[in-house]
N, C-alpha and C positions, 0 to 999 in steps of 0.2 A: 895201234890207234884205239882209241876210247872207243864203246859201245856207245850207239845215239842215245838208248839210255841216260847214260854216265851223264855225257855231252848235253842233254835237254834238262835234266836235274842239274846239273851246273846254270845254267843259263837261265832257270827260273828264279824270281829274287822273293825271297820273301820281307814283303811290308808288316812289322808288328804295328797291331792299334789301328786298322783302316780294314776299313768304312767306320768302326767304331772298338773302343776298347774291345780289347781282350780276342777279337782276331787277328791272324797271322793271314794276311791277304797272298795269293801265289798270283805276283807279277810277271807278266807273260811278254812283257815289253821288249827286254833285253835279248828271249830268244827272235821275237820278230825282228829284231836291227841286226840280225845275222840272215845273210840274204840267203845263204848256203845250209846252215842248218833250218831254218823256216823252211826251206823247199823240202833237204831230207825229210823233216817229221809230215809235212803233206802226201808225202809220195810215200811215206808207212803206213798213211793211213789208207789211203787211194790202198796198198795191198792188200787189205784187212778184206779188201772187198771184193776184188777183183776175180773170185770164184763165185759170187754170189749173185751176178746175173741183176745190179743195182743201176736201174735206170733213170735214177732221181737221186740226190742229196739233198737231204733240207740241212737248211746252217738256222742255229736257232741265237734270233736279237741276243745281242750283237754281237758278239766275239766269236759265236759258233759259224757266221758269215765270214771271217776272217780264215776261218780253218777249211770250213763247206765248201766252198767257190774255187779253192786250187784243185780238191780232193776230186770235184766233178767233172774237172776241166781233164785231169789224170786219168780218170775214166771214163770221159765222154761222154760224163751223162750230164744231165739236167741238172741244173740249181734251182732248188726253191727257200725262199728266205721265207722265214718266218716268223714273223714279227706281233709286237702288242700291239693292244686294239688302235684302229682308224688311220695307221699307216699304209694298207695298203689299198691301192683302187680297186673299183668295181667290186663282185659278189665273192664273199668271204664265207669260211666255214668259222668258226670259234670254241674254245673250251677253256673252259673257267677251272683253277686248281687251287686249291690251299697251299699258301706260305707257315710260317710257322706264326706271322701276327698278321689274318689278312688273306686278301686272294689276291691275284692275277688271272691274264689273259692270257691266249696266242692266239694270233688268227692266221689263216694261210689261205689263198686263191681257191675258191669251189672247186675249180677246174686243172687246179696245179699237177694233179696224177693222172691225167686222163693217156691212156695208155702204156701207165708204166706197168713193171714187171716184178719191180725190186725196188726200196728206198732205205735208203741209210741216212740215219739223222748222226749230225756232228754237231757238237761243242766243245769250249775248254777245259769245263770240268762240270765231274761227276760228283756231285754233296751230298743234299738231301734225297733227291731224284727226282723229285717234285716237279720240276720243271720238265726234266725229259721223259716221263711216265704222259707226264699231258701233252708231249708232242707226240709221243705213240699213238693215244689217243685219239691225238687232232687226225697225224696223216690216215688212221682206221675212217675214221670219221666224210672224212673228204676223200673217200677210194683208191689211197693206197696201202700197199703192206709192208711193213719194217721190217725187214731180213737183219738187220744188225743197225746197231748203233756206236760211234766211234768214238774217244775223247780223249782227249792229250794228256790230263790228268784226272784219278782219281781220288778223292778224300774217302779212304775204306773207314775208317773211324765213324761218319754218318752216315754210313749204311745204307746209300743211296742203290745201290745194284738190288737190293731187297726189292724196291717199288720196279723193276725191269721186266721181274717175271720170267720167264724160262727165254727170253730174248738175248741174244747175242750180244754182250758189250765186249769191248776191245779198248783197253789206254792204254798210252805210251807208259806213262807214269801213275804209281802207286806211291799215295803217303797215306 
């Protein structure tokens, strides 16, 4: 039998030209329409963690909710989404980051950590790091601590584990 590996790299498609010329987009569709392999890659990830005493997952807008939400469910811990500005109710923490043209947001619930112990932030993929370096941030920020971070693929080409800092990252996948 193939390695999940093998099996998750098969079942990723690559799109040339999307979102714009000259990227090769990693569509992640084809593995979610496998009911059996989406659960395997959830339930490797949910191990990644399972020594690390993780009482919270955040899933970061939008795909990383896709990934977050079984992986917490696996562990019993808590889901927090984490999303761009003014989607979520009541009192928010936020942290503003550089894009490569531009900033963004993330905001998460003031009170989203209030006695965790352990948080694991997941997404699909790891690029720039930009995004996941500012949700380190964010959960520092609003009182929790990042024992690891998880992600189904990474793009080691831009260097994004550089911006992670001496932090635990874990992917299924390396291109």
């Amino acid at each position: 039998m193939q390695r999940l590996e093998e099996r998750v790299r098969a079942a990723v498609r690559d799109v040339p030209d999307f979102p714009k010329p000259g990227i090769v987009f990693k569509d992640i569709t084809p593995l979610l329409l496998d009911a059996a392999l989406f659960h395997e890659v959830t339930d490797a990830m949910a191990d990644w963690a399972r020594a690390a005493d993780v009482t919270h997952v955040v899933g970061i807008e939008s795909r990383g909710f896709i990934f977050g939400a079984p992986v917490a469910q696996a562990l019993g811990a808590g889901f927090v989404p984490m999303r761009k500005p003014g989607k979520l109710p009541g009192v928010t923490v936020s942290e503003r980051y550089a894009l490569e043209y531009g900033t963004d947001t993330l905001e998460v619930h003031a009170d989203a950590f209030t006695g965790s112990r352990g948080v694991m932030i997941v997404d699909d993929v790891l690029a720039t790091g930009g995004t996941a370096a500012a949700a380190c941030r964010l959960v520092a920020r609003a009182g929790g601590t990042v024992v690891l971070c998880g992600f189904l693929m990474e793009l080691g080409f831009l260097d994004g584990r550089s911006l992670m800092g001496d932090r635990r990252v874990d992917c299924l996948l390396r291109y």
